[in-house]
C-alpha positions in Angstrom: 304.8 -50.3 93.2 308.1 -50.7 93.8 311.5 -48.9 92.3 314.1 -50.6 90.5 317.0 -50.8 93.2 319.5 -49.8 90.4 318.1 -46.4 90.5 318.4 -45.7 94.5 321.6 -47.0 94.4 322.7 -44.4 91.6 321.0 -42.3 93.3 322.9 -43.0 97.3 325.9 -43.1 95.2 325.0 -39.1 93.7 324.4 -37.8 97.4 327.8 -39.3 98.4 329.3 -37.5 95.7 327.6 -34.4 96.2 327.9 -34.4 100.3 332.0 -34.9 99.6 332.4 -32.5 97.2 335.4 -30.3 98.8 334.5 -26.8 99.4 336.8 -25.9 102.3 338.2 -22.2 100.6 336.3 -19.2 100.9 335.9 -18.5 97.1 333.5 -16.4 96.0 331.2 -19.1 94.6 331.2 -21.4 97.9 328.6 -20.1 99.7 326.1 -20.7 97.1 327.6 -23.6 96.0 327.1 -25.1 100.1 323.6 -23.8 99.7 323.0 -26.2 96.9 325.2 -28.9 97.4 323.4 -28.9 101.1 319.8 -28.5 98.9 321.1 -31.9 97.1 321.3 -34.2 99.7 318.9 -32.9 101.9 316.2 -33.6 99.3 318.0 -37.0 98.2 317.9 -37.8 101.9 314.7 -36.2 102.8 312.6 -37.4 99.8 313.8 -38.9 96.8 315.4 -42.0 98.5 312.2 -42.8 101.3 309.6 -41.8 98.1 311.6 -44.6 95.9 311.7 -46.9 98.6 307.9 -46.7 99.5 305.7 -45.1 96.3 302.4 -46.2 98.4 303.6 -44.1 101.4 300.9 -41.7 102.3 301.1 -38.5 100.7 303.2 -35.3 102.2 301.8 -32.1 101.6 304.2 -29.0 103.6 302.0 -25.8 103.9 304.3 -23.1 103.6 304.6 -19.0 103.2 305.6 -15.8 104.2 305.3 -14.5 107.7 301.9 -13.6 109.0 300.4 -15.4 106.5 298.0 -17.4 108.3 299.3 -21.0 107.5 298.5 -22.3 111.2 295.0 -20.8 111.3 294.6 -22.0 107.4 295.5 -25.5 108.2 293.1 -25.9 111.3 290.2 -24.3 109.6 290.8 -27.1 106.7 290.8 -29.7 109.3 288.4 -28.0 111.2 290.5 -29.0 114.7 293.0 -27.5 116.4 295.9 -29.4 115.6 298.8 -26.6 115.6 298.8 -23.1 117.3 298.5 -19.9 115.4 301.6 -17.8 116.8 301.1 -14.3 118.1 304.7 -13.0 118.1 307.2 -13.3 115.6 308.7 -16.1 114.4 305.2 -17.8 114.7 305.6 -21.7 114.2 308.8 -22.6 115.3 308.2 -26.6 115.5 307.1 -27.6 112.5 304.0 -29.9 113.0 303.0 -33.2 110.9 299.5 -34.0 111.3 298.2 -37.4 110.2 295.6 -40.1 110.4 296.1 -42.1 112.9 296.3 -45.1 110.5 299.1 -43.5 108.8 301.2 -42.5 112.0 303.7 -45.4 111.4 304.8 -44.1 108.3 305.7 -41.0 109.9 307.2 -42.0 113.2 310.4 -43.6 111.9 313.2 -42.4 110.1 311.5 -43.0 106.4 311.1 -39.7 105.7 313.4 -36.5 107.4 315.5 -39.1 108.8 317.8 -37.7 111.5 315.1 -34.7 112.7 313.6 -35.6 116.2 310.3 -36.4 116.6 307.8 -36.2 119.8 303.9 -36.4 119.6 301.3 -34.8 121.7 300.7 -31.0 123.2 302.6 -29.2 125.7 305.8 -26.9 125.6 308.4 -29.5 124.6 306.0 -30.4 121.8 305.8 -27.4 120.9 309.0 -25.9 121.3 311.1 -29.0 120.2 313.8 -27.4 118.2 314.3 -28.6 114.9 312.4 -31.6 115.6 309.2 -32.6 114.4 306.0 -32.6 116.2 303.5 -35.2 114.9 299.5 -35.0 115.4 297.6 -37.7 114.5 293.9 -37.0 114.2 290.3 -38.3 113.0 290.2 -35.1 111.2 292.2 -35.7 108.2 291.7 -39.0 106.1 294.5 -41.8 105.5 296.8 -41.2 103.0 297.6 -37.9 102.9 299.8 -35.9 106.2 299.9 -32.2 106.2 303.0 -30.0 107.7 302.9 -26.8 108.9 306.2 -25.5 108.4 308.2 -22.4 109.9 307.6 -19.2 107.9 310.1 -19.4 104.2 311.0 -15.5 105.1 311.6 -15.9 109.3 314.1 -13.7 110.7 315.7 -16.6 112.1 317.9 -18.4 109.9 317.8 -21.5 111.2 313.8 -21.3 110.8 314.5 -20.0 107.4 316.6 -23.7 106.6 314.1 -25.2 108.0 311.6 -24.5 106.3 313.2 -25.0 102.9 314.7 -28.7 103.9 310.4 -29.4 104.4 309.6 -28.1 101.3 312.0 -30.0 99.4 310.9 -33.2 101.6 307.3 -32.6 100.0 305.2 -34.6 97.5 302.9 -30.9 97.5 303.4 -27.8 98.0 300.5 -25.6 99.3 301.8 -22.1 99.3 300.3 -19.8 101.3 300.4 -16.1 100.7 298.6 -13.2 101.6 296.6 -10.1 99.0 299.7 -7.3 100.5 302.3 -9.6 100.2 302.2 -12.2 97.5 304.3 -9.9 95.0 307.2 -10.4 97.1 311.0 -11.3 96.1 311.1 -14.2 98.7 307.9 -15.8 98.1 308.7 -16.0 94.4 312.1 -17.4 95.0 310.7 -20.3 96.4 307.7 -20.5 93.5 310.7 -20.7 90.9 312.2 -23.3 92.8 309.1 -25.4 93.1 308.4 -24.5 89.1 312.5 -25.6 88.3 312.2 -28.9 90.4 308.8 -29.6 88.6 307.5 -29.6 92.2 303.5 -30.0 92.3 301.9 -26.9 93.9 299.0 -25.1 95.1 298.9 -21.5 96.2 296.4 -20.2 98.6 295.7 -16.4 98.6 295.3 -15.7 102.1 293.3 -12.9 103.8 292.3 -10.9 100.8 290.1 -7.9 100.6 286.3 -9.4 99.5 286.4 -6.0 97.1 289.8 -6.8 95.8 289.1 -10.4 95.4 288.8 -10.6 91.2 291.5 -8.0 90.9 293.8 -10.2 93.2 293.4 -13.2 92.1 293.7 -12.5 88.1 296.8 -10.5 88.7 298.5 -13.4 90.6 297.2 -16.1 88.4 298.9 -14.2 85.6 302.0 -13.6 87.8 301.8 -17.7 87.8 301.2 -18.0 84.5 304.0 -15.9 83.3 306.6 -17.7 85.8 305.8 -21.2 84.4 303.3 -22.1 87.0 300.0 -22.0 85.6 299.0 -25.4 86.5 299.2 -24.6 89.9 295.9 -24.7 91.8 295.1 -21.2 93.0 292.5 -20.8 95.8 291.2 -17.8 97.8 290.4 -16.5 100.9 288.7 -13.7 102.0 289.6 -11.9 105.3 286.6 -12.5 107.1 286.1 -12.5 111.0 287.4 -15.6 112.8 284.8 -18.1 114.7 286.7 -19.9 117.8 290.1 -19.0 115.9 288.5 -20.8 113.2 287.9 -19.4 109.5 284.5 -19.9 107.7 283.1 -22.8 106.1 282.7 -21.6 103.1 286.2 -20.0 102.7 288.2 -22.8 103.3 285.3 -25.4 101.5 287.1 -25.6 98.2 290.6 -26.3 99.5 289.2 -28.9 102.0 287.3 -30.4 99.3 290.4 -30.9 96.9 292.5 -32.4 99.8 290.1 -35.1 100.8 290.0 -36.4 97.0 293.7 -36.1 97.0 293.1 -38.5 100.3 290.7 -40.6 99.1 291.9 -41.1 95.1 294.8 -43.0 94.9 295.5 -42.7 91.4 295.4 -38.7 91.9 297.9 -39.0 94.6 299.9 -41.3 92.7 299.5 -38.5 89.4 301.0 -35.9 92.2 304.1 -38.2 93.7 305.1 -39.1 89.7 305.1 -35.6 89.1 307.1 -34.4 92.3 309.5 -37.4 91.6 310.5 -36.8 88.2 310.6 -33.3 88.5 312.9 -33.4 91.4 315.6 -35.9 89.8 315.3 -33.9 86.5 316.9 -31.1 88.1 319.4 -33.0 89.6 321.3 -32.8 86.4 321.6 -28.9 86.6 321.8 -28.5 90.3 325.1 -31.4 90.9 326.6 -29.3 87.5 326.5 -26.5 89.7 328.1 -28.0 92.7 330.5 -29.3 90.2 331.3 -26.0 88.9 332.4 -24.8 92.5 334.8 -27.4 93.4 336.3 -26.4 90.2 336.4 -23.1 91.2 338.0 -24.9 94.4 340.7 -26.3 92.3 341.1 -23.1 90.2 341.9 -21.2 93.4 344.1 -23.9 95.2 346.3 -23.8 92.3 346.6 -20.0 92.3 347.5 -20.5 95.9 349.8 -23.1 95.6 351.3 -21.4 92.6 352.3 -18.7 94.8 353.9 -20.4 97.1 355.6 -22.3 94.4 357.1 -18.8 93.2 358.1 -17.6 96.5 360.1 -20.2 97.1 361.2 -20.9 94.1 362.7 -17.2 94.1 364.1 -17.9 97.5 366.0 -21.2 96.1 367.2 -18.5 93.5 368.0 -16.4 95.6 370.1 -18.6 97.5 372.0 -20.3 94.3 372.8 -16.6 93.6 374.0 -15.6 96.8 376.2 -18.9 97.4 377.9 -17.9 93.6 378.3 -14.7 93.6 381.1 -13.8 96.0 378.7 -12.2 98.2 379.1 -14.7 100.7 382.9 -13.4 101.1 382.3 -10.0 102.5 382.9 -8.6 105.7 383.7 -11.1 108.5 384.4 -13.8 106.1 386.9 -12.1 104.5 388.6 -10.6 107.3 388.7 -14.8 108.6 390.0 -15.6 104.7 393.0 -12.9 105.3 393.7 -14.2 108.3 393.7 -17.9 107.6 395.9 -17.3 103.9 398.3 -14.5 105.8 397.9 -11.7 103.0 401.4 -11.0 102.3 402.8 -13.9 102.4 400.3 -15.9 100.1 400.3 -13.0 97.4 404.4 -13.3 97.7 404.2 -16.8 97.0 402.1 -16.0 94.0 405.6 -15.5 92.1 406.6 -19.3 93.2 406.0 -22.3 91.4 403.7 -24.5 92.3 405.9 -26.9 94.6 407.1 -24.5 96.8 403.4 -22.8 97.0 401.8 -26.0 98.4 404.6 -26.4 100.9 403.7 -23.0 102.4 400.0 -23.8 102.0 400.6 -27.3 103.8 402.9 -25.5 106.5 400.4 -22.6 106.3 397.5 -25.3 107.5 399.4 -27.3 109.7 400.3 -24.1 111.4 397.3 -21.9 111.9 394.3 -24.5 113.2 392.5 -21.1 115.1 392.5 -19.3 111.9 391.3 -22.1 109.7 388.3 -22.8 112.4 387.7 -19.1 112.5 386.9 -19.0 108.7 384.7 -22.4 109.0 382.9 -20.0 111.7 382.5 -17.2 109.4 381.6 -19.0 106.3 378.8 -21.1 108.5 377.4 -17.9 110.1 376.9 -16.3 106.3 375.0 -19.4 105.0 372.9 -19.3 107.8 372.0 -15.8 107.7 371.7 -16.0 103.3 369.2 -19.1 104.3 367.5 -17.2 106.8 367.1 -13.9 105.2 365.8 -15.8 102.1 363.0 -17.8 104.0 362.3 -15.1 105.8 361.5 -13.3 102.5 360.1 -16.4 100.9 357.4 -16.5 103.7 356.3 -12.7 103.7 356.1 -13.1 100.2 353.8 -16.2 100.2 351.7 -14.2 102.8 351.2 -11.0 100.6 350.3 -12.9 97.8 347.8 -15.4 99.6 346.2 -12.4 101.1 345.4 -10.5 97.8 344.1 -13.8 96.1 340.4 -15.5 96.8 340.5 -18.1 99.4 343.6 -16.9 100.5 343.2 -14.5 102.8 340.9 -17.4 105.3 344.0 -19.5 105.1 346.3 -17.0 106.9 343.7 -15.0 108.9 344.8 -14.4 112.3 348.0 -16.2 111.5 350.3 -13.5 109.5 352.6 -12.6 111.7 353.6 -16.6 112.4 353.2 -17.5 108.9 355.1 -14.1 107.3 358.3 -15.4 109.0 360.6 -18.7 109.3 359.2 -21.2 111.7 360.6 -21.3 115.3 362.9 -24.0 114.5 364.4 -23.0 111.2 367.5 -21.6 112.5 368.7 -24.4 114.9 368.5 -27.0 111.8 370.0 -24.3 109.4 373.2 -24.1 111.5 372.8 -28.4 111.9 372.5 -28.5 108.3 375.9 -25.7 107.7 377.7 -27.4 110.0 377.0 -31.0 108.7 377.8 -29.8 104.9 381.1 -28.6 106.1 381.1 -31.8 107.8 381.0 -33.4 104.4 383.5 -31.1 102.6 386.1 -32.5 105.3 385.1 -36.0 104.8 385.4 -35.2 100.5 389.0 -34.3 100.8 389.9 -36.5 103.9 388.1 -39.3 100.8 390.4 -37.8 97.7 393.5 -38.2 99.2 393.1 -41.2 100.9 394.6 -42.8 98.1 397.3 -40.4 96.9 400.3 -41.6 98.7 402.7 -38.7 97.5 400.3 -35.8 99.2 399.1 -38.0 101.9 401.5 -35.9 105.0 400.4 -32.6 103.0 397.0 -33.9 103.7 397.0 -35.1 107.5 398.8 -32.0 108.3 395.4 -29.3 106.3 392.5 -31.7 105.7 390.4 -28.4 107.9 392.6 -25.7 105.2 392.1 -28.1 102.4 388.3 -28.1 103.1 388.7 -24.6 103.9 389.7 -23.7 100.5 387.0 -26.2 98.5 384.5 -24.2 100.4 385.8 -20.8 99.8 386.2 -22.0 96.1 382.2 -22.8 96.1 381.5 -19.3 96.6 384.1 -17.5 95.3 383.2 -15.7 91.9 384.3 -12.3 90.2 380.8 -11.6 90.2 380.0 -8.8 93.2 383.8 -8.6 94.0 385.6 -5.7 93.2 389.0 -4.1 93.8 390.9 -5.3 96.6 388.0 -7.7 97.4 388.7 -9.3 93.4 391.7 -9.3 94.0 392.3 -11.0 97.5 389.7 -13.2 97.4 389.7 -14.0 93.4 393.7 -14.3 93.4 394.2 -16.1 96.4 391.3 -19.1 95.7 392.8 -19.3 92.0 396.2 -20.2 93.9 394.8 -22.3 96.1 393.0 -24.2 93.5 396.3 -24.5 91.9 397.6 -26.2 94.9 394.8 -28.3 95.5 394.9 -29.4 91.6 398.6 -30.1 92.3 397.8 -32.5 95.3 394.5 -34.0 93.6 394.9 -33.4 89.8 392.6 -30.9 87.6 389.5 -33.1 87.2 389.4 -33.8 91.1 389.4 -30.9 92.2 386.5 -30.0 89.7 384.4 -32.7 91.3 385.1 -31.7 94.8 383.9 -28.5 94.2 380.9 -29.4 92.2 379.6 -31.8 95.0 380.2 -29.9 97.6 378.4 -27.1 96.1 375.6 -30.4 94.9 375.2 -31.1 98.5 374.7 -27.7 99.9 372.3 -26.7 97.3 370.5 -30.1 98.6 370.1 -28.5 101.9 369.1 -25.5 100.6 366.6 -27.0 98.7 365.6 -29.5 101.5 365.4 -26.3 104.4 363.1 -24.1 102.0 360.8 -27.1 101.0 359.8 -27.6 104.9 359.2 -23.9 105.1 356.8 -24.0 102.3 354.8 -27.4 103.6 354.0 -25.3 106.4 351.9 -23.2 103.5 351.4 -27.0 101.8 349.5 -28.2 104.8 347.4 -25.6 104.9 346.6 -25.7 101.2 346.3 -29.4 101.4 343.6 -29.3 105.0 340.8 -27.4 102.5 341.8 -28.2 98.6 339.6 -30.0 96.7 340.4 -33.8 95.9 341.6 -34.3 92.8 339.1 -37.1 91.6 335.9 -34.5 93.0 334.5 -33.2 89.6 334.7 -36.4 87.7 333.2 -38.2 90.6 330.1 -36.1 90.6 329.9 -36.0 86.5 330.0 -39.6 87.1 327.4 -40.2 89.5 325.2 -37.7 87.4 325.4 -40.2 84.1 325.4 -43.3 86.2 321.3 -41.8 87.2 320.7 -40.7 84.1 321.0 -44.7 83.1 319.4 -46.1 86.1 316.5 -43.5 85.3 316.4 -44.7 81.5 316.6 -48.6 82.4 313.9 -48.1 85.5 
């Protein structure tokens, strides 16, 4: 028999999916959501690819159970040769051992099946001991076509044993479960039974070490225990604690078992009744299983967008923040109104206020021409508030975005360790603030140097207060009634209306408009431009773990492009 190869390709291109699917945030679903994305394509790998590829490969049954429950013991008494050692301390088997036929040790050796896990043959330590590896045995003992593994106990205190032993089980054509009379009631146990019962996994259970008086009462309460959990075809053997002979079990308690694995062995339609069963049942639930996985990278996206959307509103508020501070006259307190007083000469400008317009833009040209320190002083002041607005805003912006990401799932990983970098501006945010201030002003110089250019009739006015002409087109971006008051309204509202008048009488009324509007354009630019690379810093995190955007439609993809390899097969 051989499988269509439409359906392993469906099926390579579902564990791609799967193994991609981007679960780097730490939301409350992705741990689970690793377990069974990590379930997928272990079994894909494991078994459901090397079983398509080879249906006549021999049979692989993985005896597995709870602690203590004998499985090592129980498999050499079946074989009746010591072909794995019964552990004394806990964990007991650590190595998981693959005992074979010789005949069918080829199938085994390679990567077919558990490709990737080492293998070594033989006895000794290193055999023994070969972590995560696999330890093959062939042997006379146990007929071609059909391998047994003794696996690491399903409930070991170490976790990696633990992993272990659920990556073989999920490898297996067969389960044999192996349980014990005090301890078959257990939560773990019956984890793994409603695994094997959703994966339509083929299974036996062996009731280890039970009481010969409690033996009836046993075995009819677990049988119903099967029954009710949707196992009752399982096959359901006892044994009795009884003495051990050479570290063997009896004969005669192990007979029936032994029995039903050498027909399995030697009945190849039976073994090809168990694989067909294992198979289908196994991609049947890929269906539910990859909709799960798919459900947690949306969770993925769900939570990088709440991120993301935080950041988006703390620096959105900050570029607020900052349109608000650059209109509202705030920018004109303190230092840089003490610099406007002394570059416009109080009294004398608010004298000149009673002057028409002529006269006032010969003083204002004299003014300029006159007082360079004063002019350079207020570029000073104005440069050192736009700093500190841009500053105090991304400062803000940052502690916000830290708060927010710390309070929301996933979040709180992103900036571990990292809150007292991330709550602040980055280390070289105030150099290029001050390049950018300075280069804006820059640009206000070159505006007016630009507008009168051609205006022959103010061009001396010009060469002799291009810095006082900028001067004022700054002061006139942030000048507003708006937080001003008093004196302040009056100083700095009065004086910037008569210097607009002058410039309108050098430029004209529209041209003055525009130079104000794109110099104000261009430094909300900057703004903009210094507060984005503040918030890629938050970006680039985001970006390092957030799902990719194509994720969940790949996987619902690969899940219907099986479903019609599977109906064509």
């Amino acid at each position: 028999m051989t499988a269509p190869v439409l359906l392993t390709d469906a099926l390579q291109e579902l564990r791609d999916a799967v193994a991609a699917a981007p679960l780097g945030l730490a939301t409350p679903g992705r741990d689970a959501t690793e377990r069974t994305a990590r379930a997928v394509v272990d079994q894909v790998d494991d078994y459901l690819l090397p079983r398509l590829r080879d249906l006549d490969a021999p049979l692989l049954a993985v005896v597995g159970g709870s602690t203590g429950a004998g499985k090592s013991t129980l498999v050499n008494s079946v074989l009746g040769a010591r072909v794995t050692t019964p552990g004394v301390l806990r964990p007991t088997t650590r190595a998981p051992v693959l005992v074979c036929s010789p005949a069918d040790l080829p199938a085994f050796s390679g990567d077919r099946v558990l490709p990737g896990m080492p293998r070594t043959t033989g006895e000794g330590d290193r055999a023994r001991d070969l972590a995560g590896g696999l330890r093959l045995v062939p042997t006379e003992a146990l007929a071609p076509g059909l391998a047994l593994i003794d696996a690491p106990d399903v409930d070991s205190v170490v976790e990696a044993n633990r992993d272990l032993a659920g990556q073989l089980l999920s490898a297996a054509d067969l389960w044999i479960f192996v349980t014990t009379a005090a301890r078959y009631a257990d939560a773990v146990p019956w984890d793994l039974l409603r695994t094997a019962q959703e994966r339509g996994t083929a299974l036996a259970v062996v009731l280890d070490r039970t009481p010969p008086e409690a033996v009836t009462e046993v075995a009819a309460d677990l049988a119903a225990m099967l029954q009710r959990g949707g196992l009752g075809a399982a096959r359901l053997f006892v044994v009795e604690e009884r003495p051990l002979h050479d570290g063997f079990l009896p004969g005669a308690q192990v007979a029936q078992l032994r029995d039903w694995l050498r027909g399995l062995a030697a009945d190849q339609e039976q073994r090809a009744a168990v694989v067909r069963q294992t198979l289908a049942g196994a991609l049947e639930s890929l269906d539910g299983r990859v909709a799960a996985v798919a459900a947690g990278v949306e969770e993925q996206a769900a939570t990088a967008a709440a991120l993301g959307n935080a950041a988006d509103a703390a620096y959105d508020g900050a570029r607020q923040a900052v349109n608000e501070g650059v209109g509202n006259g705030s920018l004109l307190r303190g230092e840089v109104m003490a610099r406007w007083q002394d570059f416009v000469g109080t009294g004398e400008w608010m004298r000149s206020l009673q002057s028409r317009v002529g006269r006032l833009r010969d003083r204002l040209g004299a003014a300029l021409n006159g007082r360079p320190s004063s002019a350079d002083s207020l570029h000073g002041a104005l440069e050192s508030g736009v700093e500190t607005l841009l500053r105090s805003e991304g400062e803000r912006a940052a502690d916000r975005t830290v708060t927010a990401w710390r309070s929301l799932p996933g979040g709180g990983a992103l900036v571990a360790g990292r809150e007292e970098e991330l709550g602040t501006v980055s280390p070289d945010f105030a150099p290029v603030a001050a390049d950018e201030v300075r280069d804006w002003q820059g640009y206000v110089l070159e505006l007016v140097r630009e507008e009168g250019a051609g205006k022959r009739s103010q061009a001396r006015l010009l060469s002799w207060g291009v810095n006082g002409a900028g001067a004022l087109v700054m002061v006139a971006v942030f000048a507003s009634t708006a937080g001003l008051s008093g004196a302040e309204l009056a100083i700095a509202g009065g004086t910037t209306a008569v210097g607009q008048r002058v410039l309108e009488a050098v430029f004209g009324d529209a041209a003055v408009r525009a130079l104000a509007a794109r110099a104000r354009a261009d430094l909300d630019a900057r703004a903009d431009r210094l507060l984005a690379a503040e918030q890629d810093r938050f970006d680039e995190l985001l970006a390092g773990v957030a799902e990719a955007p194509d994720a969940v439609e790949r996987l619902r993809a690969a899940v219907a492009t099986l479903a019609a390899a599977r109906r064509s097969a």
